[in-house]
Phi, psi and omega in degrees: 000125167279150194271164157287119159319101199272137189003293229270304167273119154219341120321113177219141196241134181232115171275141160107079177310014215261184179312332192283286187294294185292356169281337183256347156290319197263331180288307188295283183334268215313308190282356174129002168266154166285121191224160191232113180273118167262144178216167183259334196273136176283309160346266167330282174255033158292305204298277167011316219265335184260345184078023152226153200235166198256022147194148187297091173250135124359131158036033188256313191279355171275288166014253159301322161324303178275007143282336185284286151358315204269339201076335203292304189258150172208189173213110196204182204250349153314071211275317154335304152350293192254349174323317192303314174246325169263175192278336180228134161211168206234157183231134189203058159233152175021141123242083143332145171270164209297131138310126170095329169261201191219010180260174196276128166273115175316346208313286192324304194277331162304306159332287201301332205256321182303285168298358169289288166015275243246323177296302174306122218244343197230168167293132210186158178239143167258137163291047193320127187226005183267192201258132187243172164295143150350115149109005178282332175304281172330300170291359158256358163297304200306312214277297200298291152012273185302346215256291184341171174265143141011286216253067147225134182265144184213143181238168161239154148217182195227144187225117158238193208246156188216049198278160218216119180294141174082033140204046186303322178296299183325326186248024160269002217233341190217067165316182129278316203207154189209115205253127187211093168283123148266193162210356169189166180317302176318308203267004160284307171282341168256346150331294189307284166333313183299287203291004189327334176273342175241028141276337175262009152253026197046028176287152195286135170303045199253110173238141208215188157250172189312330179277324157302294176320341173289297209293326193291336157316274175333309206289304220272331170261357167267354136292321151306300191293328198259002155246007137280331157303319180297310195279311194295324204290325172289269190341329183284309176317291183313331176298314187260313160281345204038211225125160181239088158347307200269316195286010209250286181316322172283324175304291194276013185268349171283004154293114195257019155273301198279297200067184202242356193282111182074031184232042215263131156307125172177229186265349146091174196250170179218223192117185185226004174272281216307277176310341176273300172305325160317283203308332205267313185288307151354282161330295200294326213280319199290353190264350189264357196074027203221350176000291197301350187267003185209020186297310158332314149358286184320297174273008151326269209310278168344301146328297208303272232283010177259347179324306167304293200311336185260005176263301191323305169331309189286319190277353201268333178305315192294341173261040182036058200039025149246099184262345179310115183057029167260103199305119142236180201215130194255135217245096191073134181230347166297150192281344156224206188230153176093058214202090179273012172302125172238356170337150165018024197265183197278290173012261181335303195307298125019275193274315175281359156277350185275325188285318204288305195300336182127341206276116169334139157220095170265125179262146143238113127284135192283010173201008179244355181306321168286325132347298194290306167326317199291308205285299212265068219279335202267000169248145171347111158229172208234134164263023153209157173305319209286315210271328155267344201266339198299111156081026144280137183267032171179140182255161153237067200273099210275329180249149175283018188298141174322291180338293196288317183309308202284351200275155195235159157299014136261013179268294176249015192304299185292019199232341180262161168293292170217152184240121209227124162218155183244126186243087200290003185249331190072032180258338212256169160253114180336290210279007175272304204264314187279000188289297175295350197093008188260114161328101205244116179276009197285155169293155182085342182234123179297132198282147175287346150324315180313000000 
């Protein structure tokens, strides 16, 4: 149901077209606004314009189609343009972390916020939604201050995003929660009109100041990362004393302190979030003088990256420490599923050490293989499953895509070489696959080599 649109918002502008921004240009439509995505690149948004995108999300390009269609959306590279017109804008680029470093690069949001400024003709409010270091909202009030015309009033507030890839609309359009740093009411209150709809679902409200609001983005996923990490650090016990991981992780997730959510033991997360925002907050606390408040951080990161090195470890044990010229076929690279994100992911990470070793390495994913190509251009990759696994003396399965959670030893008996698989997710049943004849790998579990 759409909401009524309130008086005070009915124009809204999304700078930065990227996964973040078109998902929140289209989303911002759906609820009923006239909304304008800007972008720098023309490419991008001719394609946008078209309803294709330069990346994968579930029901994000049926969207834009129909809105676009529709008239509620458009897109286009005139940032003048929307200086003019809308009533709201949302800045939704980029922060990569710094080539060569491990902090957040401003470059994009600085750009993006100076010339958003400098466009602006009418009184309006901006909206920060990327993930930023602490204390960067106060310093682009500043900026905007210096930059702006004179006779316009321009505010900042900062909302930030909390979309989870391959369900981004469902949680732009049905948050949990909508989190908004201010500095007075008025930019509270029209906010509140934009979300008017998922406030008359009683979704929760925290409105603060810019530095809680910077920080709760950061807090939530370097808790995330550090109770995947927390689960991995016992699979390294359970690996060596042995034990069962997962029943270990299902016992204490019945703790409703604790839960049973991130707490799946396996090859650890990647991504363009996780591993970056650790890394960034990390950076921010030590520029703050606080190194030592986020110092744990570290052997987050550090768990996460041995997870690979103990997968790699695992395939070199199951070929008896000879992968040269040994097909083996790695079962998803994207870092999670429903996903063509190959950031950092463990998979990809994975496969290209195997490949580096000497080892045949055929990949398949139903949606990161092009992607994936662009980094690894020289390995194997398969449009199909039938077509990576035909002649492996070892699987591998690094992502949690359905295909793969459902597959049986009969599925692949007759298509591998010998059969051998290490299943790096923790999805399959142990006892199904030894059942069968396959030499059965998990993490988390003492290898049957020992």
């Amino acid at each position: 149901m759409m909401v009524r649109v309130s008086a005070t918002v009915e124009n809204v502008s999304v700078i930065g077209t990227g996964y973040l921004g078109a998902t929140h240009a289209a989303c911002m439509a759906e609820l009923g606004f006239n909304v304008v995505g800007v972008d720098i690149d023309p490419e991008k948004i001719t394609s946008l314009s078209a309803g294709d995108l330069p990346f994968h999300e579930p029901g994000l390009p049926e969207l834009i189609r129909k809105h676009v269609t529709g008239g509620k959306l458009r897109f286009t590279t005139n940032l003048d343009e929307v200086g003019a017109w809308a009533d709201v804008h949302f800045i939704a680029v980029g922060t990569p972390q710094v080539r060569g470093g491990t902090g957040a690069d401003m470059t994009y949001v600085d750009t993006a916020t100076t010339d958003l400024a400098r466009a602006i003709t009418k009184d309006a409010l901006i909206v920060g939604k990327s993930t930023v270091p602490v204390g960067t909202a106060a310093r682009l009030a500043d900026l905007i201050a210096e930059t702006k015309h004179p006779e316009v009033n321009l505010s900042l507030a900062w909302n930030p995003e909390f979309l989870r890839e391959g369900f981004a609309v469902e949680d732009t359009l049905t948050p949990d929660r909508l989190v908004i740093g201010t500095t007075n009411t008025h930019d509270e209150d029209t906010l509140r009109s934009v979300y008017a709809e998922a406030l008359d679902r009683d979704t929760p409200w925290i409105s603060t100041d810019y530095q809680t609001a910077e920080l709760v983005k950061v807090a939530a996923n370097a808790f995330l990362a550090t109770k995947i990490s927390f689960i991995n650090a016992f699979a390294e016990v359970t690996e060596t004393v042995g034990g069962d991981i997962t029943t270990l992780a299902d016992a204490i997730g019945h703790d409703t302190r604790i839960g049973r959510k991130f707490l799946n033991a396996g090859v650890g997360f990647g991504g363009g979030c996780l591993p970056k925002d650790i890394r960034a907050l990390q950076t921010r606390v030590a520029e703050l003088g606080l190194d030592h408040s986020m110092r744990f951080l570290d052997e987050v990161d550090q768990i996460n990256l041995r997870r690979r090195k103990k997968t790699v470890a695992l395939a070199f044990d199951t070929l008896d420490q000879d992968v040269i010229g040994k097909k083996i076929a790695v079962l998803g690279i994207t870092f999670k599923p429903l996903s063509d994100d190959v950031r950092d992911s463990p998979g990809l990470d994975v496969a290209a050490r195997l490949f580096n070793a000497g080892a045949d390495v055929a990949i398949y994913d139903p949606q990161g293989n092009h992607n994936a190509a662009k980094r690894y251009p020289r390995i194997t990759y398969n449009d199909t499953l039938n077509e990576a696994v035909t002649g492996a003396e070892l699987v591998i399965l690094t992502t949690e895509w359905d295909e793969f959670k459902t597959l049986t030893p009969e599925d692949l008996n007759h298509k591998v070489t010998t059969r051998r698989i290490i299943d790096a997710r923790n999805v399959l049943n142990p006892h199904h696959w030894e059942n069968a004849g396959w030499t059965f790998t998990q993490l988390g579990r003492q290898s049957p080599h020992d």
